[in-house]
N, C-alpha and C positions, 0 to 999 in steps of 0.2 A: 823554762816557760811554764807560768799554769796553764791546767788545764782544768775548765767548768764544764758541767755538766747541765745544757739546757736550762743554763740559772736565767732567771731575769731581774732586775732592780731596780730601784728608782735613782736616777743619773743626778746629781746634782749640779751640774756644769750645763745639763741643756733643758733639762725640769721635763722630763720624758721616763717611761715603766724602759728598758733597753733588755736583750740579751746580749748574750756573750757576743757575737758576730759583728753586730752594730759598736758594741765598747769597743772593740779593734780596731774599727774605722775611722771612728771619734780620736781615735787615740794616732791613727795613720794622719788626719785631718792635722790633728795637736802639733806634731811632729815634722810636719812637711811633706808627708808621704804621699798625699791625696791630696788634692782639690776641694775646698769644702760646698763649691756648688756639688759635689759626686753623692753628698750625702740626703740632701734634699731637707734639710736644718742647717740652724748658724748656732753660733757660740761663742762669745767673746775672748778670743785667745791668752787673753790680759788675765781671765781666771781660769785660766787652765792649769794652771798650778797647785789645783785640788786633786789633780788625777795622779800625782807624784805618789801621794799616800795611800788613793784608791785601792784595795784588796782585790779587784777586779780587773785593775789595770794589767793588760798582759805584753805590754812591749816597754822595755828598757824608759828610763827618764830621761829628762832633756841632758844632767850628768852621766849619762850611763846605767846606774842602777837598774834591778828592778823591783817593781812597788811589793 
């Protein structure tokens, strides 16, 4: 797993500044792991397949992988 260091970014999947904590969410959201009313944003799941290649991304891809 990476691990960031109080990075923040600009998210291109939700068009928001993010840090690491929230990119994990997003990515639990992505994945089915969360609820996306938990996150209090929406996202069109259809382009979530940016997050495959994200640098940031820190949880496995929808194959397996990670980014």
């Amino acid at each position: 797993m990476k691990h960031l260091t109080n990075t923040s970014f600009a998210c291109p999947l939700i068009g928001q500044e993010l840090c690491e904590g929230f990119c994990y969410e997003v990515q639990s959201v992505r994945l089915g792991l969360l609820q996306m009313s938990a996150l209090g944003v929406t996202f069109d799941r259809a382009q979530a397949d940016m997050c495959d290649i994200c640098p940031f991304n820190q949880l496995p891809t929808v194959d397996g992988r990670v980014a």
